[in-house]
C-alpha positions in Angstrom: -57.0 52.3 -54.1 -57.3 50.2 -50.7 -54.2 49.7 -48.6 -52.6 46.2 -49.1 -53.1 45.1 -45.7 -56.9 46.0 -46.3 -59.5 43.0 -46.4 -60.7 44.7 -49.7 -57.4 44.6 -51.5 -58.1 40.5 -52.7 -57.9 38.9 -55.1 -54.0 38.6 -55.7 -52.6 38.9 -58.7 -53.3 35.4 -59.2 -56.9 35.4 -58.4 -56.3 33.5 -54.9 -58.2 34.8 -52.1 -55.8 33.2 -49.9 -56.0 29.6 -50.6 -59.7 29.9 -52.5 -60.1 31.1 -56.0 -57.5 30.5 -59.1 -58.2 29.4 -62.5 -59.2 25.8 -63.5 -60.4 25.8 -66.5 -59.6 23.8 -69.5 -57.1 25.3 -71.9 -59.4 26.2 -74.9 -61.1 28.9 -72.5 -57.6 30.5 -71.1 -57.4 32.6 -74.1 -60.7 34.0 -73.3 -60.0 34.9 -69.7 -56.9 36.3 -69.9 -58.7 38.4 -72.5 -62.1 39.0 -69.9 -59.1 40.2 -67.6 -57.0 42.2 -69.5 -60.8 43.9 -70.9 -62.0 44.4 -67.4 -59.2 46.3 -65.8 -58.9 48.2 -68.8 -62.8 49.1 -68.4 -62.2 50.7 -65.2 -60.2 52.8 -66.5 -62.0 54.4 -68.9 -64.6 57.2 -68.3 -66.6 56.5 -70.6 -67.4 52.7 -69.7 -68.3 54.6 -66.3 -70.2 56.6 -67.5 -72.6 53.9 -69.6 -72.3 52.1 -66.8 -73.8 54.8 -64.1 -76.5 56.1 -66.8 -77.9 52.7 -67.1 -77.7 51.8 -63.3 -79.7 55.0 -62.4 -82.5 55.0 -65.9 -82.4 51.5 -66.7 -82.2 49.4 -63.1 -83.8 51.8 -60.9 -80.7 52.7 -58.6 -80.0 53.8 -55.8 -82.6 51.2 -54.3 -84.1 52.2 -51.0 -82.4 52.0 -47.6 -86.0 51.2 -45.8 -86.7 50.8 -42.1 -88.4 47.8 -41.5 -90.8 49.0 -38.5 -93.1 46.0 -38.7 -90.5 43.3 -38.3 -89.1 45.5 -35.6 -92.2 45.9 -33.5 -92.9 41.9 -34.1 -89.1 41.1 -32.9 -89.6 43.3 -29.4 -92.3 41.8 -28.6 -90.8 38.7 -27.9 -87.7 39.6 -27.0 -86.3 40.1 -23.5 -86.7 43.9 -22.0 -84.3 46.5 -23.6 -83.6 44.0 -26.7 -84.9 43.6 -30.5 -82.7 45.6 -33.2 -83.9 48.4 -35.3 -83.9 46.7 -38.6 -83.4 47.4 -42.1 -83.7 46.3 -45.6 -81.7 47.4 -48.2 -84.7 47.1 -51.4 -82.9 45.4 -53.8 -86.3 43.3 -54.9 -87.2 46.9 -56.3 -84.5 46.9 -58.7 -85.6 46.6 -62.2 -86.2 42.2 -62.8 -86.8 42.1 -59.1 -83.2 41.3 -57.8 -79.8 42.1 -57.5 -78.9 40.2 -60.5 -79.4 42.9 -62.8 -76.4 45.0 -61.2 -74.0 42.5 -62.5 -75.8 41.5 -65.8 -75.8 45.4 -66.8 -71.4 45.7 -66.2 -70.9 41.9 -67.8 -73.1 43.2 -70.9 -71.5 45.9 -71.5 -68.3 44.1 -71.1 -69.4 41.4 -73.8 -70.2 44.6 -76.0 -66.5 46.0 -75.7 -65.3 42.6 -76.8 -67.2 42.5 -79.7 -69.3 39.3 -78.7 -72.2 38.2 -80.3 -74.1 35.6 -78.3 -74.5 35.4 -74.8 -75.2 32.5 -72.6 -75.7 32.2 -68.8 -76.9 29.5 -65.9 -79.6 30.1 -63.8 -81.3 28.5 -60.5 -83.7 30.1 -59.7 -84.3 32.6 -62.9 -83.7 35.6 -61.3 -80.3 35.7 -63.0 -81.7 34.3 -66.4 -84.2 36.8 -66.6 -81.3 39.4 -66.0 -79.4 38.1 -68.8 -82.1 37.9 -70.7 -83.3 41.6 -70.0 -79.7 43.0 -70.8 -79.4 40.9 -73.8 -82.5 42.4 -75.3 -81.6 45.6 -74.2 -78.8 45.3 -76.6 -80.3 43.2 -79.3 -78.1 40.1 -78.8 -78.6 36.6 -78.7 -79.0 35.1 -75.8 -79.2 31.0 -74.6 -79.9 30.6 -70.6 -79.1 27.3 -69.2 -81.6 25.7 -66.5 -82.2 22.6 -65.0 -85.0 20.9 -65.5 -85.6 20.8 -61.5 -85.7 24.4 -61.4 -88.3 24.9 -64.3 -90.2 22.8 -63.5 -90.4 25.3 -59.9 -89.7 28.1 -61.0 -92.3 28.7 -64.7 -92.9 32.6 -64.5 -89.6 33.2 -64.3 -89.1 30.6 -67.4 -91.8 32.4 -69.0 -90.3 36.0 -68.7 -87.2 34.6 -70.2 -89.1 33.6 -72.8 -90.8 36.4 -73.2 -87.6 38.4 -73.4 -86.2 36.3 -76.4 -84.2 34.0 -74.8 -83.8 30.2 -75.6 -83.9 28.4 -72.3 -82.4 25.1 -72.3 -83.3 22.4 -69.9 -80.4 20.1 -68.2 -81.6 17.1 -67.5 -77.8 15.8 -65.9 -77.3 14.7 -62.2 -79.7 16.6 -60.0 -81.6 18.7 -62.6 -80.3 22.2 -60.6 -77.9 24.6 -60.8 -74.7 23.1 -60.7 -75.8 20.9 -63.3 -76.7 24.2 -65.8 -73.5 25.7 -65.0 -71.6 22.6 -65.9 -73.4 22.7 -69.3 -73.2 26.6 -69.6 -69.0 25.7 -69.1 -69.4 23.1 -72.0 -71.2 25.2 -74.6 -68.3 27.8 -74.0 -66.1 25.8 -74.7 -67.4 24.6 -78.0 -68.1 28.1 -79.1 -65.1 30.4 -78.3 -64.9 32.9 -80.6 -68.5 34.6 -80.8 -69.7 33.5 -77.0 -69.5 35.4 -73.9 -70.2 33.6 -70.1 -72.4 35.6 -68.4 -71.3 34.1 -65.1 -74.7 35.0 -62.3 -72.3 34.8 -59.2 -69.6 35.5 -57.6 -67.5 32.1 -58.5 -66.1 30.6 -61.5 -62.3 31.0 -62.8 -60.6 34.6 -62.3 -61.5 36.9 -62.9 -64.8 36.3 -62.7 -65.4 36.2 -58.5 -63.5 39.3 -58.3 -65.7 41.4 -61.2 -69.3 40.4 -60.1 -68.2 41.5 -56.9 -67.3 45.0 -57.8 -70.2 45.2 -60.4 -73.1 43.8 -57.3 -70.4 46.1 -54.6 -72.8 48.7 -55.8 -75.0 47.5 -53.0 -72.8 48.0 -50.0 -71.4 51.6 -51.1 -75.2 53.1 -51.5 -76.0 50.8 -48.2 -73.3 52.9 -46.4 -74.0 56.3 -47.1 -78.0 55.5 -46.6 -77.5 53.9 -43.4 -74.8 56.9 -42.1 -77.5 59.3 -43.6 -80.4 58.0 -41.3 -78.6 57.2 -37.7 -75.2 59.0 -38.4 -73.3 56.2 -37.8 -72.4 52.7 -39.4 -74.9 49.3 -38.8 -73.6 47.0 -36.2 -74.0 43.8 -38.2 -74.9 43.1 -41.9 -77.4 40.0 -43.0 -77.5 38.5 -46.5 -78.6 35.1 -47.9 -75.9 33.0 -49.2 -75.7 30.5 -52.2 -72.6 31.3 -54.7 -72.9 34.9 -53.0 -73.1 37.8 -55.3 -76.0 39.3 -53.3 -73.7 39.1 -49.8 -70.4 40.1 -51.1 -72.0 42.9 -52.7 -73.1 44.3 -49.3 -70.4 42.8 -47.5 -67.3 44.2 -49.2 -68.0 48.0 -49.1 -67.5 46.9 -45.5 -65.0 45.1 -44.8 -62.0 47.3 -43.6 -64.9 48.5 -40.8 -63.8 46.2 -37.7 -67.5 47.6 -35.7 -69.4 46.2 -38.7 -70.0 42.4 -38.0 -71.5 40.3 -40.9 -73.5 37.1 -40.8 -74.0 35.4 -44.4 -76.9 32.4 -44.1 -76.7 29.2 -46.0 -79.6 27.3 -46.5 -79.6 24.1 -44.2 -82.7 22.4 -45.8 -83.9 19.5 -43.7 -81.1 20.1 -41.1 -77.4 20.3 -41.1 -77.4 16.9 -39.5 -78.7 14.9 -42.9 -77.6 15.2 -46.3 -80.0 17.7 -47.6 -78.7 20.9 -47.2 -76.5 23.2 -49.4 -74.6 24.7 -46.7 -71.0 24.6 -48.4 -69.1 26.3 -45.2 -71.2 24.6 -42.5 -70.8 21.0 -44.3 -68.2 20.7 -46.9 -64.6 21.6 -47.7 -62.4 22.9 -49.8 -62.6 21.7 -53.5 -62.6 22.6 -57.1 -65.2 23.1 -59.0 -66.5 25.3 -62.1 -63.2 26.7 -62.6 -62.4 27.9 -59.0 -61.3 26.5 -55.7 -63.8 26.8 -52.8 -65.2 24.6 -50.0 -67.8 22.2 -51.7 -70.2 19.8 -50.8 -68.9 16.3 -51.4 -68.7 12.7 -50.6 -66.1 10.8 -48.6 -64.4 10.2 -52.4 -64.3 14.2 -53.2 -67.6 13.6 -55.3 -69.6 16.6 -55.8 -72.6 15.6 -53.7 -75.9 16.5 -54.3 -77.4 20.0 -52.7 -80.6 20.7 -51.7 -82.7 23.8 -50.5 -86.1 25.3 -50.9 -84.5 28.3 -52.8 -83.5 27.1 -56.0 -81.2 29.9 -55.4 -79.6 28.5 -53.0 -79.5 24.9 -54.4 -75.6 24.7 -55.1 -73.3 22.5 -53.5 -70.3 25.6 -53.4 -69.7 29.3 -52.7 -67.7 31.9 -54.2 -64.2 31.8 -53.2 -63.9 35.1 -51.5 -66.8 33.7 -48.8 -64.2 30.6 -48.4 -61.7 33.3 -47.5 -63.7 35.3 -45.1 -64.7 32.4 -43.6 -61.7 31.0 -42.3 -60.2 34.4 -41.9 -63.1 34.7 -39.4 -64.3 38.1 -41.1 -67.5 37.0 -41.8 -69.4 34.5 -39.6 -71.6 32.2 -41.3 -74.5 29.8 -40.3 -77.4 27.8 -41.7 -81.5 28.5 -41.9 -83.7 25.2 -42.9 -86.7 25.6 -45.0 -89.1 25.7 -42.2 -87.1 28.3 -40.7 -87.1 30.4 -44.2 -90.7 29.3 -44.8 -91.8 30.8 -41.3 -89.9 34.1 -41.8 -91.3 34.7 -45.2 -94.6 34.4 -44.1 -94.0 36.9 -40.7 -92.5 39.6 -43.4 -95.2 39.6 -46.0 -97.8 40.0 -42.9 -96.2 42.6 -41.1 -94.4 44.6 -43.6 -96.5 43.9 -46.7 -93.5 42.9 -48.5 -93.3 39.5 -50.1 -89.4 38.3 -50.0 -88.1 35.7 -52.2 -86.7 32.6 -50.7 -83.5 33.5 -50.6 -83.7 36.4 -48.2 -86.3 34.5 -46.5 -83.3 32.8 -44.9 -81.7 35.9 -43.8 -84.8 37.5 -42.4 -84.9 34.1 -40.0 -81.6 34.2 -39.1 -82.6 38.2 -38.0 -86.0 36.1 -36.4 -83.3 33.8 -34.5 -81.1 35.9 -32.8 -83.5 38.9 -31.9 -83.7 38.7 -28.7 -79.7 38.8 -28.2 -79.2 42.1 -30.1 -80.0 45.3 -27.9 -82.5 48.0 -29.0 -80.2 50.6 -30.0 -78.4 48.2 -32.6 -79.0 48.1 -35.7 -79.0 45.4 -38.5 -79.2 45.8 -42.0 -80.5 43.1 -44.3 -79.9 42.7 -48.3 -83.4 42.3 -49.6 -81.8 40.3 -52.5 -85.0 39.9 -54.1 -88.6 39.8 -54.3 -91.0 36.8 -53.8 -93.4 36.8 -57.1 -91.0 33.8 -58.3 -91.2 31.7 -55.3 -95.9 31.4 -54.4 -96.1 28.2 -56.4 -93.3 26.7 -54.3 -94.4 28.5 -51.2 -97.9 27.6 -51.6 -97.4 23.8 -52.7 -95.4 23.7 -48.9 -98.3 25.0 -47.1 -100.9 22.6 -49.1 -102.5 25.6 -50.8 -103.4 24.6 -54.0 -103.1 27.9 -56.8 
């Protein structure tokens, strides 16, 4: 149990994270949340959904994932830093994960929660198909049904991932509504629900919608953070001075962040992505540029327009394409816990190139931003820091984008 002046004691028993969070969601679906709630806290209670839970984590997903030292990006950051500066960095390998990212974590407690309510079908949204292909995995795993929602944007960049979906025996339906990302497949994922109540169960991909839904993916992806701080205390002894992750909704960064947070010499850094700059309008940096709203069920800061319109995101990560953040980073933003700052695509584009050539790892996107944040502020960190970096997830998904921005034809 954490203390109730701890930073990990949120959500309330509201689901507020301070102001951020709640439920706003139409009335059909209260039933079913209240129920998600009641089923959840019950779950970790019992043993034996622990148990499931641990045995498919370490045969099924692959876990722990590898705390790796990332000598090559080191080496490449001294030697254009100042004299005494450039951290020792490392990646936490969640791209080696089973589906190549963090989604699976949360896919494989949300399943098993689905199977405990006796649901049949399964739906989830997805942006850039890592979490799709999650779902997907788990939903064959267990021999259910499963519909994926996906704008028609993000297929059309994303295909092996739409493939593998496929593959796996999902129906992937295209959204063809307002910007084609998705926001837009969530809003439709939110829809079906709705219509279908009594066999259905929302696999939600991050850490946002209505309570409790920010606070479970977080402990299901927390998984991250607790092996990241025994790893990282089993290799220098002591605890990393800052933590990097890539931010969109923000499973992947809560997840390392909140093992965390009631360590005051830990600071944190989560990256939006800033697109063509945070001085235009196509970015999807939700902290940097917007304020608070409500959207998909929660309330959060949000991209909008000077009428409270949702306004349009953009990013190179279709990952990161999403005009709001989980309600928790709200919180921790203006609590001042966690800082927060935004990568463009060139920036991301850059720093995914310098990894695959000097570490022979190919990042996706997502992380790509976090490594260039790590490329940005090098030279200001001394050599005996350290950083530690969520590899969220790995690059296979991303060449076709990657490749069209470079002018390399595949």
């Amino acid at each position: 149990m954490n203390a109730p002046n701890s930073l990990r004691a949120q959500p309330d028993a509201t689901g507020h994270f301070g102001d951020f969070g709640g439920r706003y969601v139409a009335e059909t679906l209260m039933p079913l949340i209240l129920e998600l709630e009641r089923e959840y806290r019950a779950a970790k209670q019992d043993d034996g959904f622990a148990a499931e839970l641990s045995g498919l984590m370490t045969h099924y997903v692959g876990r722990p994932s590898p705390l790796y030292y990332a000598e090559g990006l080191t080496e490449a950051l001294r030697r254009d830093a100042p004299e005494g500066f450039g951290p020792k960095i490392y990646f936490k390998r969640e791209e080696l994960n089973h589906t190549g990212a963090h989604k699976i974590n949360n896919c494989v407690g949300q399943i098993l929660l689905a199977r405990r309510m006796g649901r049949k079908r399964i739906i989830a949204e997805t942006g850039a198909g890592q979490h799709g292909v999650a779902t997907a995995t788990v939903a064959a795993r267990f021999g259910l049904p499963c519909t994926i929602f996906m704008g028609a944007r993000d297929i059309e960049r994303q295909q092996p991932n739409v493939f593998r979906m496929k593959l796996l025996g999902a129906e992937v339906r295209p959204v063809t509504s307002g910007a084609q990302t998705l926001k837009d497949a969530m809003n439709e994922a939110l829809r079906d629900w709705v219509a279908n109540v009594h066999d259905t169960f929302y696999l939600i991909g991050t850490a946002a919608g209505p309570h409790p839904y920010p606070e479970l993916v977080r402990d299901f992806q927390s998984v991250i953070g607790t092996e990241a701080k025994a790893q990282i205390m089993a290799a220098e002894g002591r605890l990393p001075d800052l933590l990097v992750a890539a931010v969109g909704g923000g499973s992947n960064a809560i997840g390392l962040f909140h093992p965390f947070l009631d360590d005051p010499e830990v600071q944190m850094l989560g990256v939006e992505a800033a697109g063509h700059g945070l001085d235009t309008t196509s970015h999807a940096a939700s902290l940097t540029g917007g304020r608070p709203g409500v959207l998909h069920g929660n309330r959060t800061y949000l991209l909008q327009d000077e009428d409270g319109q949702i306004a349009e995101a953009h990013s190179i990560s279709a990952g990161l394409d999403y005009p709001g953040i989980g309600p928790e980073h709200s919180w921790l933003h203006e609590t001042g816990r966690v800082r927060y700052e935004g990568v463009t695509d060139t920036e991301a584009l850059d720093a995914f190139q310098l990894c695959c050539r000097v570490e022979g790892i190919i990042p996706a996107l997502e992380c790509s931003h976090a490594i260039a944040a790590i490329v940005r502020s090098a030279k200001n960190w001394r050599r005996d820091q350290i950083i530690l970096l969520n590899l969220s997830g790995r690059g296979d998904k991303d060449i076709f984008t990657v490749a069209g921005a470079m002018g390399v034809r595949i």
